[in-house]
C-alpha positions in Angstrom: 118.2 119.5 90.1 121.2 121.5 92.2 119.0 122.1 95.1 117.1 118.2 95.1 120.5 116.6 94.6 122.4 118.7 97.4 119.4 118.2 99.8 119.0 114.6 99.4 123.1 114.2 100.2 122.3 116.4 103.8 120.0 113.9 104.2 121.2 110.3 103.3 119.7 108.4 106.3 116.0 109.9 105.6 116.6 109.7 101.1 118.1 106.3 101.8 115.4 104.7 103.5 113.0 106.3 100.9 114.9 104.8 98.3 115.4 101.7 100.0 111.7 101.0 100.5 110.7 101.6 96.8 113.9 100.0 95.3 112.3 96.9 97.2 109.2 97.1 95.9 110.6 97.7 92.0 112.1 94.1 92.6 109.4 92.6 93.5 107.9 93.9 90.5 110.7 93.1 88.5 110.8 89.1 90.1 107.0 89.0 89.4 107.2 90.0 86.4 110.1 87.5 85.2 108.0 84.8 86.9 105.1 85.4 84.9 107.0 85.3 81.9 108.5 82.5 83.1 105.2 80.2 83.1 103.9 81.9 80.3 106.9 81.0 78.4 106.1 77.1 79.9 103.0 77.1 78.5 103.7 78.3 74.8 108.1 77.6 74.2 106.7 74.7 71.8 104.0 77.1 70.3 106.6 79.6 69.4 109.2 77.3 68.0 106.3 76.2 65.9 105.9 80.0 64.4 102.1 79.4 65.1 100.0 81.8 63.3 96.6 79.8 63.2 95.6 76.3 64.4 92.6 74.2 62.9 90.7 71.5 65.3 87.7 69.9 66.1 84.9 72.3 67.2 83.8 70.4 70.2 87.4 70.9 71.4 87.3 74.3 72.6 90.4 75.4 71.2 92.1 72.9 73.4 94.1 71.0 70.9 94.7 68.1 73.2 91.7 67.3 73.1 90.8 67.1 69.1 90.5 64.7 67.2 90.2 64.0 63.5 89.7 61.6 61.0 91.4 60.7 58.1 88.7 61.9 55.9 88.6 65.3 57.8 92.4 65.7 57.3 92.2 64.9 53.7 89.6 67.5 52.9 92.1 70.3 54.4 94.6 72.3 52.0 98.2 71.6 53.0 101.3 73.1 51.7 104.7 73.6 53.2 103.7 76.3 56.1 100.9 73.8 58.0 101.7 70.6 59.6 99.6 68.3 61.1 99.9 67.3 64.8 98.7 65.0 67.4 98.9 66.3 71.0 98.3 64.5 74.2 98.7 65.2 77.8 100.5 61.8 79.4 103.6 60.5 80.8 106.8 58.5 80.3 108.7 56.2 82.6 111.9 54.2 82.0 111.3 50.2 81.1 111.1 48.4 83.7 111.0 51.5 85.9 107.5 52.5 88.1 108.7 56.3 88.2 106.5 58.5 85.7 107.3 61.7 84.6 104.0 63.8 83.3 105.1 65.2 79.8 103.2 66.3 76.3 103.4 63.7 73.6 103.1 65.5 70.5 103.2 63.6 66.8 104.4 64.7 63.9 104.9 64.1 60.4 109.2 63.8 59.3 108.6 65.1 56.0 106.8 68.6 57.6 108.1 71.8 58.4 107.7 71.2 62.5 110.1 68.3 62.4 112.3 69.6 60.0 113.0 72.6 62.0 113.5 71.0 65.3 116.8 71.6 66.8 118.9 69.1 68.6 121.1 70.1 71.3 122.2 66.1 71.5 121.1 63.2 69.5 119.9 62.3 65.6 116.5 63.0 63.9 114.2 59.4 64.3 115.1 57.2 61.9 112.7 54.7 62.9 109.4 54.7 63.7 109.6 54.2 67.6 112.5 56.8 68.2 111.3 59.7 69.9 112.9 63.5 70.3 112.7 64.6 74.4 112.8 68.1 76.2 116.1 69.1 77.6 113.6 69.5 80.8 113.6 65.7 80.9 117.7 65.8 82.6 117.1 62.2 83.9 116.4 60.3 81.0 119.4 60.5 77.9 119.9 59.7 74.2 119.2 55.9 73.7 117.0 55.4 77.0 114.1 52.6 76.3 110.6 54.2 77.7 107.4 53.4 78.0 104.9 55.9 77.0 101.1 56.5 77.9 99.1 53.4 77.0 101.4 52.4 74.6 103.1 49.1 75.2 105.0 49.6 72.6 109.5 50.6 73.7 110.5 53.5 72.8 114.2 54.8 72.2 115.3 58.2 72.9 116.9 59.3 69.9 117.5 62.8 70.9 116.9 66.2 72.9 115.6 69.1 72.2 116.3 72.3 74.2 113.8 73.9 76.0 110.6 72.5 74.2 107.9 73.0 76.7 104.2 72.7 76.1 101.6 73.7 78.4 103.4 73.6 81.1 105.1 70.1 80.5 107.9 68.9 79.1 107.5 67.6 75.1 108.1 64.1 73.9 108.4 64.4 69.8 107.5 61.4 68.2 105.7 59.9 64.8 102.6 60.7 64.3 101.4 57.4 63.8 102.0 56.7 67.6 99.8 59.1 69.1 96.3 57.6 69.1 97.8 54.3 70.8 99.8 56.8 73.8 96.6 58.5 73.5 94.4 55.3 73.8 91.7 56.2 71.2 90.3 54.3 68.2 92.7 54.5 65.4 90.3 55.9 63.1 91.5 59.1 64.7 94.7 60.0 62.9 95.3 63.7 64.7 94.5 66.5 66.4 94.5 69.5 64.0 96.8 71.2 62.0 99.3 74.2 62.7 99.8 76.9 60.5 102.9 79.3 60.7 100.4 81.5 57.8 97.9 83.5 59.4 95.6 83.0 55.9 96.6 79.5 55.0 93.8 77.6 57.5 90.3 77.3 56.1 87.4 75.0 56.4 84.0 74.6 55.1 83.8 71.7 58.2 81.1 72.4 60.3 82.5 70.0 62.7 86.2 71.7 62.7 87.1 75.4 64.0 90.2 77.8 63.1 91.6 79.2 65.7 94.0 82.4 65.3 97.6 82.2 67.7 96.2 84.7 70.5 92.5 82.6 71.0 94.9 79.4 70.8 96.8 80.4 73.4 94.1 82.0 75.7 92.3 78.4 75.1 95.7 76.5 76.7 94.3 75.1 80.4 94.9 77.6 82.8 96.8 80.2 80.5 94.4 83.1 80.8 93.9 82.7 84.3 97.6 82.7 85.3 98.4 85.2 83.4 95.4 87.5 84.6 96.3 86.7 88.1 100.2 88.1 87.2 99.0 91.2 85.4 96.6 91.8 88.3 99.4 91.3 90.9 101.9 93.9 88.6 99.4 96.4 88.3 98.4 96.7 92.1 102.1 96.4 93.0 102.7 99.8 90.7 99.7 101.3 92.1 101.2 100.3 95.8 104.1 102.0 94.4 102.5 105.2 93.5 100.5 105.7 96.6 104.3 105.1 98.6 105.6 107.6 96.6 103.1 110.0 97.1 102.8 109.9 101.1 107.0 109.7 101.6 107.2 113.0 99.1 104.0 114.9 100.7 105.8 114.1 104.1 108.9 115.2 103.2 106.9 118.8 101.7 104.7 119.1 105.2 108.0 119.1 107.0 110.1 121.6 105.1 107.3 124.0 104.6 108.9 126.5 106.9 112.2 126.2 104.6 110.3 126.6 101.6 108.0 129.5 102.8 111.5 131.3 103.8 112.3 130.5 100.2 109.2 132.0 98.7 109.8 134.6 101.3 113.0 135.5 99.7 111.5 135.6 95.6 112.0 132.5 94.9 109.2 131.7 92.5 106.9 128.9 92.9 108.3 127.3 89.5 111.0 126.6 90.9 110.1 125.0 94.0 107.9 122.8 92.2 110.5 122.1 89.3 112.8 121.2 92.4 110.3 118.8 94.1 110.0 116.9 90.6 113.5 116.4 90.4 113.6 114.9 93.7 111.3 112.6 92.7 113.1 111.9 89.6 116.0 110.9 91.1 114.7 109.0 93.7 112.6 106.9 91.3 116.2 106.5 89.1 117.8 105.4 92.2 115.1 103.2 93.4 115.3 101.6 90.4 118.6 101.1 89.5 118.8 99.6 93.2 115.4 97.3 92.2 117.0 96.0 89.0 120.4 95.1 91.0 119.0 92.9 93.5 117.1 91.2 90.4 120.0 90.5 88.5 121.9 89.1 91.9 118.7 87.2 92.3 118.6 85.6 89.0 122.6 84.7 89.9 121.5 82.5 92.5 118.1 81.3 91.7 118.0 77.7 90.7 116.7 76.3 87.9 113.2 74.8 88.8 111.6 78.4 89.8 110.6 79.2 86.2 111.9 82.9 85.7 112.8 84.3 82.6 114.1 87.6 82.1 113.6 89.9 79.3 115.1 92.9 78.6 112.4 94.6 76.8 109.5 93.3 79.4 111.6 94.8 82.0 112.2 98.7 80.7 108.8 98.5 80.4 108.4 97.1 83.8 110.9 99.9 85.0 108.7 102.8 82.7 105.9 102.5 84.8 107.4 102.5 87.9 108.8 105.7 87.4 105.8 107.3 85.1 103.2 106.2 88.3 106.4 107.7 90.8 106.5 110.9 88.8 102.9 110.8 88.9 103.1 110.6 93.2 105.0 114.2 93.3 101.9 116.0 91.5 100.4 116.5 95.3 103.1 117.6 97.3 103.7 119.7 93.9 100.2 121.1 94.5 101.1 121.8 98.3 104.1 123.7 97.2 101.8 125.9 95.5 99.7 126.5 97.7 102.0 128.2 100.0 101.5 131.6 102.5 105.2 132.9 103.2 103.2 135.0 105.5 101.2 132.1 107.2 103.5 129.6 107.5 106.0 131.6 108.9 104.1 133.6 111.2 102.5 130.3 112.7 
């Protein structure tokens, strides 16, 4: 470690730029990676709030909850007990009365006297007391606590009785509301009283329905429109971004070892074994990966200062050691070459030449 720190201070300019190019390319990694958390978290905030475990649905729905639909009859024949609650979801949007602006949102109805709506927090606001009160998404910043709105097909006016923070459901913001409004918003024959049921039990969803499906949380999500494809398309992204990583690190360091072979062959020259070279050329990649890093996860966290609020990052500690892990295992991974050079060398040759 003497000899890799005490040559990288000789040579700041040439160490710098090293670690200035792969400190750049750990951000990105870093900002990617926070972004695809981001939307993923867009997609599944109201999921997780939910504690979903297992979901139960119409089979012709795909596992696309917004699309089910049951009957009365089919609800009845399910087991329910405190840990399930039944829901109606529906892509649609909400406008002021009297106002032709429409924001797109997901209506989702619920039952008062189940666990969903008993757990929902209110960062402003009461619980409905009525049956055309309805709970908004902090995302929703222009509408506020007693707003009349339209929703969906509904011409029934609603009143905003309160907000929710960050309640987010396949990408869109969630209006809570009774469950007995949702086929009307939805615009379907009100023999249709729901979409399925949500468990926060992994064993308490069963059906003998032929015409119903359980659904455990991970095939739930992957079924959410366009879930498994963005996230796909981000872990793709992240994984050639570390490999673009690796193969930088690899030509700067076998660069760097092709130009101080004559140094090194005087070394070897002297009885300096070739342990030690190597162990010296792992170091130096050690702590220019460290450095890299560090400088990586600084412009992140000056990025996140000053990003606004509609780019949908979110940051999470654990996600990003990992993040940082594998930059500097496939880094480390870059010096086994020049490490293999080193070993390679002819004190005899090389200085002879």
């Amino acid at each position: 470690m003497f000899l890799a720190w005490h040559e990288m201070k000789y040579e700041k300019l040439r160490y710098g730029l090293i670690i200035t190019v792969i400190g750049l390319i750990a951000f990105l990694i870093f900002i990617i990676s926070s972004l695809a958390l981001g939307l993923a978290h867009q997609n599944t905030a109201a999921i997780d709030s939910w504690h979903t475990k297992s979901t139960l649905m119409n089979k012709d729905a795909n596992g696309n909850m917004g699309q089910s639909v049951m009957t009365e009859s089919e609800l009845a024949a399910q087991t329910q007990n405190k840990q399930t609650a039944v829901v109606g979801i529906t892509p649609t949007n909400i406008s002021k009365t009297h106002k032709s602006d429409h924001d797109a949102v997901q209506f989702i109805g619920i039952n008062s006297d189940e666990y969903i709506a008993q757990n929902l927090k209110l960062s402003k606001g009461h619980q409905p007391k009525h049956q055309n009160e309805v709970i908004i998404s902090d995302k929703l910043s222009q509408y506020k606590v007693n707003d009349k709105i339209r929703i969906g097909l509904d011409d029934t006016e609603y009143t905003v009785s309160g907000v929710t923070p960050d309640a987010l459901y396949n990408m869109a913001p969630v209006v809570y509301g009774n469950l007995k409004n949702w086929s009307p918003i939805k615009g379907i024959n009100p023999t249709f009283k729901a979409s399925g049921l949500i468990s926060k039990s992994s064993a308490s969803l069963q059906t003998n329905d032929k015409r119903l499906k359980v659904y455990d949380r991970q095939s739930y999500l992957d079924n959410l429109p366009g879930y498994t494809a963005q996230k796909m398309t981000f872990i793709f992204m992240i994984v050639f971004l570390i490999l673009i990583s690796l193969i930088v690190v690899t030509i700067f360091l076998y660069i760097l070892t092709i130009q101080k072979l004559p140094n090194l062959a005087v070394l070897r020259a002297q009885g300096i074994p070739n342990r030690y070279l190597v162990q010296n050329t792992f170091n130096e990649t050690l702590l220019i990966m460290i450095l890299a890093i560090g400088f990586g996860a600084v412009l992140t966290a000056v990025s996140a200062f000053f990003m606004p609020n509609s780019v949908p990052v979110y940051f999470d500690l654990p996600l990003m050691l990992g993040v940082a892990g594998g930059i500097l295992g496939t880094g480390l991974l870059g010096s086994f070459i020049p490490m293999w050079v080193i070993t390679k060398i002819d004190p005899v040759t090389v200085i002879g030449g």
